[in-house]
C-alpha positions in Angstrom: 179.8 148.6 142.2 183.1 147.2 141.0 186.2 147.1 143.3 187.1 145.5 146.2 184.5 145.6 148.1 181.6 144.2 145.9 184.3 141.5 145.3 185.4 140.8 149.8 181.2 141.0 150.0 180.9 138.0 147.4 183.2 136.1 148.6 185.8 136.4 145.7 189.0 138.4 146.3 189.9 141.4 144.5 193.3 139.9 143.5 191.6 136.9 141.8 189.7 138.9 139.2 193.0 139.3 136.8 193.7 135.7 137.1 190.1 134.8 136.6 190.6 137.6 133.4 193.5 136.7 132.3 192.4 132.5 131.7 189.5 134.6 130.2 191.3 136.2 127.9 194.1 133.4 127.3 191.1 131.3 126.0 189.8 133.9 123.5 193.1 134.2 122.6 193.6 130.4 122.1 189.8 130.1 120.5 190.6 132.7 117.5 193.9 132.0 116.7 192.6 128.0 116.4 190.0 129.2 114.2 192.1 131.1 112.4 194.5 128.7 111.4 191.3 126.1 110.6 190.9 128.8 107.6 194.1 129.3 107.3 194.9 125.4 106.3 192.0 125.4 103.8 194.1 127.3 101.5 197.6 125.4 100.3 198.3 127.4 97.6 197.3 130.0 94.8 193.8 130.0 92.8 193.8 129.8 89.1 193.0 133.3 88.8 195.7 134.7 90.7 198.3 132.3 88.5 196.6 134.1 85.1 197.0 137.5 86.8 201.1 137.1 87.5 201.4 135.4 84.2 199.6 138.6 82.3 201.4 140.8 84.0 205.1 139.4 83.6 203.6 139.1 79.7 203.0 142.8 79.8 206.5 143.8 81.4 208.2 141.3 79.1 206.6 143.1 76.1 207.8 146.1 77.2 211.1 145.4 77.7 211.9 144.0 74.5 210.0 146.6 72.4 212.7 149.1 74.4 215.3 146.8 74.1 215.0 147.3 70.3 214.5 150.7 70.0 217.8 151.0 71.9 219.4 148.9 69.6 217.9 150.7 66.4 219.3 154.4 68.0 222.8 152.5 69.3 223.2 151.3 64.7 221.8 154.7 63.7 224.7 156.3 65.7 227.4 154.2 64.9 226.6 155.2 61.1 226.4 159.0 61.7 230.0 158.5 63.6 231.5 156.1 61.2 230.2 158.3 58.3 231.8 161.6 60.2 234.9 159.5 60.6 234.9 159.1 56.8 234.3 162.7 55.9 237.0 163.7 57.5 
């Protein structure tokens, strides 16, 4: 049975069960988040791997940027000749 009157019958009262829970559950609490942070302080900062990764990738996006960069600068000369030549022409 659970309820109050299992609990009057053993001696413990009913109202005492959530405090007896809740030091129950306050120590799991306390237990996980300690072990946690054990495994958490193992790890101060980034692996080697991870460093390679973020340096390859800004490589990549750095690459890309200036190949655009120059195309845009090819088109910009380009068009400043077919204008200027226009302006000439005329």
């Amino acid at each position: 049975m659970c309820g109050g009157e299992r609990d009057l019958a053993c001696g413990i009262h009913p109202s005492s069960n959530s405090t007896v829970l809740r030091k129950l559950l306050r120590g799991v609490i306390i237990s996980t988040m300690n072990s946690l942070w054990a495994k958490r302080k193992e790890h101060y900062g980034f692996t080697i791997v991870e460093l390679l990764i973020v340096i390859v990738v800004i490589g990549i996006l750095a690459t890309i940027t200036v190949v655009a960069y120059n195309g845009i600068q090819a088109r910009s000369k380009t068009l400043l000749l077919s204008v200027l030549s226009r302006c000439i022409r005329n």
